[in-house]
C-alpha positions as CSV (number, residue, x, y, z in Angstrom):
1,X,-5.2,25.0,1.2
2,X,-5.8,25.0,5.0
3,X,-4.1,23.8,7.7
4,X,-6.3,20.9,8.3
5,X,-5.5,19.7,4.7
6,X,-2.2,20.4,5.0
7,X,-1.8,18.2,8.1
8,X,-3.9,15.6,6.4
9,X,-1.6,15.9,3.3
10,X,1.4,15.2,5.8
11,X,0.2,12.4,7.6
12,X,-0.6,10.2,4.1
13,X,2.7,11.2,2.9
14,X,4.5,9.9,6.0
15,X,2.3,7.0,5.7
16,X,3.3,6.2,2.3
17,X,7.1,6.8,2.8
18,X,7.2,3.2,3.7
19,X,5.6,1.3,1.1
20,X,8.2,1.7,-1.4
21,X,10.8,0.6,1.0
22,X,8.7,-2.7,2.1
23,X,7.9,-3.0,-2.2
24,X,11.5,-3.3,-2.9
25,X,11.7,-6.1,0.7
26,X,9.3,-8.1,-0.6
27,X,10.1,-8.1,-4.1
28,X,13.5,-8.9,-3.6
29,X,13.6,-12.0,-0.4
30,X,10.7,-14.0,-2.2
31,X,9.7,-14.1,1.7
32,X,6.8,-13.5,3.5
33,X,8.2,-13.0,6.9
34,X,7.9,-10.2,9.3
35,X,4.6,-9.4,7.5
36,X,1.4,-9.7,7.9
37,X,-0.9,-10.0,5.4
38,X,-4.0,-9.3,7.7
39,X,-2.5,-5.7,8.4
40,X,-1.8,-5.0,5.0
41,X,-5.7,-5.6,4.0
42,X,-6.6,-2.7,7.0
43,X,-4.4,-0.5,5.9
44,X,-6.0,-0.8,2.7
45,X,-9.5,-1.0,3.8
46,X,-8.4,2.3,5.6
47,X,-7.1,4.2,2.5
48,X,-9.9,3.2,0.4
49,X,-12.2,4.4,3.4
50,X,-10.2,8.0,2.8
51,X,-11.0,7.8,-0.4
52,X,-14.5,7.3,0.4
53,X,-14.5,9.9,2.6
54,X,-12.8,12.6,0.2
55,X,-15.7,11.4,-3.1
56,X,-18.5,11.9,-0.4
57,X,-17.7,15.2,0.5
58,X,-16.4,16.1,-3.0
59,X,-12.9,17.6,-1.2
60,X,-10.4,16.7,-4.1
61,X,-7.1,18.3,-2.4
62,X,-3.5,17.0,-2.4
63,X,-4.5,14.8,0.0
64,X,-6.4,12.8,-2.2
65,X,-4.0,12.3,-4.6
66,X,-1.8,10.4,-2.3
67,X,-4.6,8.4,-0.9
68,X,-4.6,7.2,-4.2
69,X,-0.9,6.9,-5.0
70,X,-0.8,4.9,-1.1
71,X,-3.5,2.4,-1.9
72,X,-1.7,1.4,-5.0
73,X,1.6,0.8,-3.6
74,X,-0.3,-1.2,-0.7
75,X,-2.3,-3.3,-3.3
76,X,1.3,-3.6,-4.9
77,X,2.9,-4.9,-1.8
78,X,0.3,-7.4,-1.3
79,X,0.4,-9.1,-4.7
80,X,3.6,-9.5,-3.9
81,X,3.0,-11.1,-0.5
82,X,0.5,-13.3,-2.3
83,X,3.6,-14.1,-4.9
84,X,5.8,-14.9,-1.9
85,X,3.6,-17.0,0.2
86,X,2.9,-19.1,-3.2
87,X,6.8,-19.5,-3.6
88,X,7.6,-20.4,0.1
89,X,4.6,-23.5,-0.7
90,X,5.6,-24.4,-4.1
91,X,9.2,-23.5,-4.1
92,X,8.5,-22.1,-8.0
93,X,9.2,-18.7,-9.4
94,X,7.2,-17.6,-12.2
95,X,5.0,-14.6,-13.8
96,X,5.6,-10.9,-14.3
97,X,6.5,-11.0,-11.0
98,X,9.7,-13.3,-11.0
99,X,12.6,-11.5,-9.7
């Protein structure tokens, strides 16, 4: 592996230290303050753009793997803003996602 992966590799994985933290926030306030939805869609539009980038030029490193492992937690975190902002309108908890 070369140092460019290996700094690549970092950077995702410092990226992604976060979204478990902001999972378990979300998931258990049923609020959708302090975030931003709008962000959330970049950041994902960004991974998925990594992932674009790694298919293209067929470069399947570690890397990768945690583009992949970061888009889902992102997509995970913004179900659960999407389940939040519906409570905070409805005032109604209900689905798989009920805590």
């Amino acid at each position: 592996m070369d140092t460019a992966s290996i700094l690549e590799t970092m950077m995702i994985l410092c990226f992604g230290i976060s979204w478990p933290l902001s999972i378990v926030r979300m998931y258990r306030s049923w609020s959708t303050g302090g975030k931003s939805l709008f962000f959330s869609c970049f950041i994902l539009f960004g991974y998925f753009c990594g992932i674009g980038a790694k298919v293209v030029t067929h470069n399947y490193n570690l890397a990768f793997v945690f583009y992949i492992i970061n888009t889902i937690m992102v997509t995970v975190d913004i179900l659960l803003w999407l389940r939040n902002r519906n409570y905070e309108k409805t005032g109604k908890k209900y689905g798989f996602l009920k805590g």
